[in-house]
C-alpha positions in Angstrom: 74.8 122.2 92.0 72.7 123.3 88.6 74.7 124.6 86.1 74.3 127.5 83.5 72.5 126.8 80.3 75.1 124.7 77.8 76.7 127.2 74.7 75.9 125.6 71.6 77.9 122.2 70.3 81.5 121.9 70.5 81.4 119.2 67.5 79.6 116.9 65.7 79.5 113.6 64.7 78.3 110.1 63.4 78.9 106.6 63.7 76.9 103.8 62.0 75.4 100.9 64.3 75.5 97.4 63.5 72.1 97.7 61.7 73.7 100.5 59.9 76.8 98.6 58.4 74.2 96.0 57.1 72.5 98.5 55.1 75.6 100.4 53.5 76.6 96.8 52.5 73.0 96.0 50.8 73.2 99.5 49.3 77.0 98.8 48.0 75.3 95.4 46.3 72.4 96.8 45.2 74.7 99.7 43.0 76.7 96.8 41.4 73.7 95.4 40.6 71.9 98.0 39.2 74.8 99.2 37.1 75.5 96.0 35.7 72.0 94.7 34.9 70.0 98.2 34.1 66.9 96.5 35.8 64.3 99.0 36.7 63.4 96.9 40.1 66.7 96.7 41.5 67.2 100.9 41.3 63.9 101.5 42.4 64.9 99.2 45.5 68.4 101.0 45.8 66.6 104.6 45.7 64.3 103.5 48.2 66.8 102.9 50.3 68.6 106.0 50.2 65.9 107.5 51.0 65.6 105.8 54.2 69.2 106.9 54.6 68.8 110.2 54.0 65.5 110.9 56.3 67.6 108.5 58.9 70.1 111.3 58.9 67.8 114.4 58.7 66.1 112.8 61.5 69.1 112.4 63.6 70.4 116.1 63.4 67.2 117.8 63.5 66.5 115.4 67.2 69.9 116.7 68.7 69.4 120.2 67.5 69.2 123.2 70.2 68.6 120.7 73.2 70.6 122.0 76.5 71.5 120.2 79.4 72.0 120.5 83.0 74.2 119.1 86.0 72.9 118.7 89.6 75.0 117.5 91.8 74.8 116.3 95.5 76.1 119.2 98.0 78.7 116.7 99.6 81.0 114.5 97.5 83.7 112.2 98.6 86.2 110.5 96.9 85.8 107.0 95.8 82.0 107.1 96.2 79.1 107.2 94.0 77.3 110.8 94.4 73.9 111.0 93.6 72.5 113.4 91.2 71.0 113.9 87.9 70.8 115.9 84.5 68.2 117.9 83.1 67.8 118.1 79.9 66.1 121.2 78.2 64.2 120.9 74.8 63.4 124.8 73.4 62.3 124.1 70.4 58.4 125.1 69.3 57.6 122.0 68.1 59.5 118.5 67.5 60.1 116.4 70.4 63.2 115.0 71.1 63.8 111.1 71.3 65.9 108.4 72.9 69.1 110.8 74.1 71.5 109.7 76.0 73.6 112.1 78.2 76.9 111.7 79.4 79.2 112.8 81.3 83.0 112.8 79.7 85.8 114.6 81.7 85.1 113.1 85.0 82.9 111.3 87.0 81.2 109.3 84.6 77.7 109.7 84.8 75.5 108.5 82.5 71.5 109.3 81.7 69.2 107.8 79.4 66.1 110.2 78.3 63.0 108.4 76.3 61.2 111.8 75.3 61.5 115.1 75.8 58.5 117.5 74.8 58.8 120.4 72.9 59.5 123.4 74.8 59.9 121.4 78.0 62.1 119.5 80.1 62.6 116.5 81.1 64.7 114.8 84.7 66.7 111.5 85.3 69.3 110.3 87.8 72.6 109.8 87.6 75.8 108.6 89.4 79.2 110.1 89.8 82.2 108.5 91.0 85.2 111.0 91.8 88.7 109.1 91.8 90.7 112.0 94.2 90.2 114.7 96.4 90.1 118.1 95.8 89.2 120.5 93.1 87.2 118.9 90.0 86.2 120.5 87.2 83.8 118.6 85.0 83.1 120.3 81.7 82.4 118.4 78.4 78.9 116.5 78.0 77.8 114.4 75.3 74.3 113.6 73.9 73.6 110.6 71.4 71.2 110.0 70.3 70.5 106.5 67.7 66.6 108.1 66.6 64.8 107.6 64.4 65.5 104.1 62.6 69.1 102.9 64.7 71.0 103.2 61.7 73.5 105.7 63.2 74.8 107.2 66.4 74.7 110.7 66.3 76.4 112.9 69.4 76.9 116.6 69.9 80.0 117.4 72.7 78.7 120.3 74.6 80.7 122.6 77.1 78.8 122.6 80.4 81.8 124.0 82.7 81.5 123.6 86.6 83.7 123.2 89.3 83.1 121.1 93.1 85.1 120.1 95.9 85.3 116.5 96.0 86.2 115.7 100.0 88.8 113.2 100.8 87.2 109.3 101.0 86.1 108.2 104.0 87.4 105.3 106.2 84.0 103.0 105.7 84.8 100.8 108.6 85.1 103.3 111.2 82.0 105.1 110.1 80.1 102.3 111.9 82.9 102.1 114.9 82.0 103.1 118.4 82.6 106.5 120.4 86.5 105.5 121.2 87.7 106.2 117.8 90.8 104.2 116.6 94.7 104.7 118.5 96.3 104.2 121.9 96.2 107.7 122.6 92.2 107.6 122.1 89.9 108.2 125.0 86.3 106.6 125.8 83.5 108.8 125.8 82.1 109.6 129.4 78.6 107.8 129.4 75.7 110.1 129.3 72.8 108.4 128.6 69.8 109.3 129.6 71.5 112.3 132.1 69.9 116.2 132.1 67.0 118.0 130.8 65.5 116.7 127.6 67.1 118.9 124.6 65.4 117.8 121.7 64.8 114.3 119.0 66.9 112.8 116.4 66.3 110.2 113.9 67.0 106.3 115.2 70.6 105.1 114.2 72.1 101.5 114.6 73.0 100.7 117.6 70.4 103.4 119.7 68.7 101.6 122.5 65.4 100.9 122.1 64.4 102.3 126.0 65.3 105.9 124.5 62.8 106.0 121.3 59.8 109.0 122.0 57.2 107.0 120.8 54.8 109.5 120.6 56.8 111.5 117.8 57.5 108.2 116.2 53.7 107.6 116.3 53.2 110.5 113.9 55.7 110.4 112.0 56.4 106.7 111.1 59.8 106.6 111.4 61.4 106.3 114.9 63.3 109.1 116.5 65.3 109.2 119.6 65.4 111.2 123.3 68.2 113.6 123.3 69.3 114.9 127.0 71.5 118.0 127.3 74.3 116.3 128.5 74.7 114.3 125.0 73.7 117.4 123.2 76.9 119.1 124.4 79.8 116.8 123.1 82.6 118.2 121.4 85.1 115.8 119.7 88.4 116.7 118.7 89.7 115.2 115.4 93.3 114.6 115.3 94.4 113.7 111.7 97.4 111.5 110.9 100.2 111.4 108.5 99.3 110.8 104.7 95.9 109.8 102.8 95.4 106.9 105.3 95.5 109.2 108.3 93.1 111.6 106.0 90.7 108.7 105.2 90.5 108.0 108.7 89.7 111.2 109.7 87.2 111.9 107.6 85.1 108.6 108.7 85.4 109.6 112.4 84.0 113.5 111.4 81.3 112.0 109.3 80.4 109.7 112.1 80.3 112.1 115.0 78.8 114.8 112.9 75.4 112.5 112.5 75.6 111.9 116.2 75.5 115.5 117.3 78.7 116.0 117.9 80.2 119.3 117.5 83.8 118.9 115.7 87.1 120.3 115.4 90.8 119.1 114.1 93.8 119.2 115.4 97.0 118.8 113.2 98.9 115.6 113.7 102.7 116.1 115.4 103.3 112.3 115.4 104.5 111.8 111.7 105.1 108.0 112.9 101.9 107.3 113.3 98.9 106.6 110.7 96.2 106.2 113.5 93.5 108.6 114.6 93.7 110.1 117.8 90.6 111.8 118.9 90.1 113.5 122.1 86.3 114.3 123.9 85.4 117.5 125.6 82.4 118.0 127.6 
């Protein structure tokens, strides 16, 4: 989900890399020098220096300066998963191009983008992964860009306030998702076999596990990927969902509504009465 245009920075600041440290300590050996000897040579060196310092820096804040950056999230995340997405960052300025920022994400989730160049008055698009640790509500808001341009003296980074909120749903049992129709319980109930029974009601994509005998070739033909025959019969399954006591029962549950939902399935829930019990029950209706 795109988010509105960032305000400006929060705060500033600057940290000297490795290659950074190296030259304050030539430029601390080079003063001593110079004020102990009065060589001509040696200040000339040292001012040089400083200058490089100084345009490093000028550099650095002029590259960070008025860029904006957006979020886009994918319209389903889950818990414990990595959610695809990606930033966008915005560049306004008339001229100047902005260099070698990195944008990250710092309240939650984690994601991380690296941008070579952005043009002036454009834009520019990379992925990026989220990873949310609960369920529920979250509310990612600060973003930072660094940037190390021009020379990799320093790290500069502006914190940016880039407020959203999504609904993270709860994480999914992954080894039922590739279970079969009876779900997971002693109170479950096989699915009454359908296949290949009533009118044709339309295609799906191929999934695991599909027979081979029910692919329409025809549509498969022209599209390059295979798709499968769907009769009425399968088209009208509705699964009930019964979810179990605590985040186990929750997981579960979730698995079993992600898997039948891809199937066709139409799905409901029914609230769990056995508090002894961390299995799924799930009941078919045709």
């Amino acid at each position: 989900m795109p988010d509105r245009r960032a305000p400006p920075p929060r705060w500033n600041a600057v940290r000297p890399t490795a290659a950074g440290v190296w030259l304050l300590l030539v430029l601390a050996g080079l003063t001593f020098g110079a004020v102990n000897t009065g060589n001509n040579l040696v200040y000339l060196v040292l001012s040089t220096l400083l200058g490089v310092l100084v345009v490093n820096n000028v550099l650095a804040e002029w590259n960070l300066r008025g860029l904006t950056v957006e979020r886009v999230l994918a319209p389903e995340l889950f818990a414990q998963e990595r959610a695809e997405g990606r930033f966008i960052l915005k560049n306004p300025r008339r001229w100047g191009a902005a260099w070698l920022v990195t944008v990250e994400e710092r309240d939650v989730g984690g994601a991380l983008a690296r941008f070579g160049h952005v043009p002036a008055g454009g834009r520019a698009e990379e992925p990026a992964s989220w990873t949310f640790p609960v369920r529920g509500p979250a509310r990612p808001e600060r973003i930072r860009l660094s940037s190390r341009f021009p020379f990799g003296l320093v790290t500069r980074w502006h914190e940016i306030d880039v407020p959203a909120e999504v609904l993270v749903y709860p994480a999914m049992a992954r080894g039922m998702v590739g279970a079969g129709d009876t779900g997971v319980g002693d109170a479950s109930q096989a699915r009454p076999a359908r296949e290949g029974v009533g009118d044709l009601a339309g295609l799906r994509p191929y999934q695991d596990g599909d027979p081979v005998r029910r692919i329409h070739w025809p549509t498969t033909a022209r599209t390059g990927t295979p798709w499968i025959v769907l009769r009425a019969a399968e088209a009208g399954g509705h699964v009930m969902v019964q979810v179990g006591p605590g985040e186990a029962g929750i997981r579960d549950a979730c698995g079993e509504v992600a898997l039948h939902t891809r199937r066709g399935d139409a799905v409901g829930d029914r609230k769990s009465t056995r508090l002894n019990s961390s299995h799924l029950v799930i009941s078919y209706a045709v």
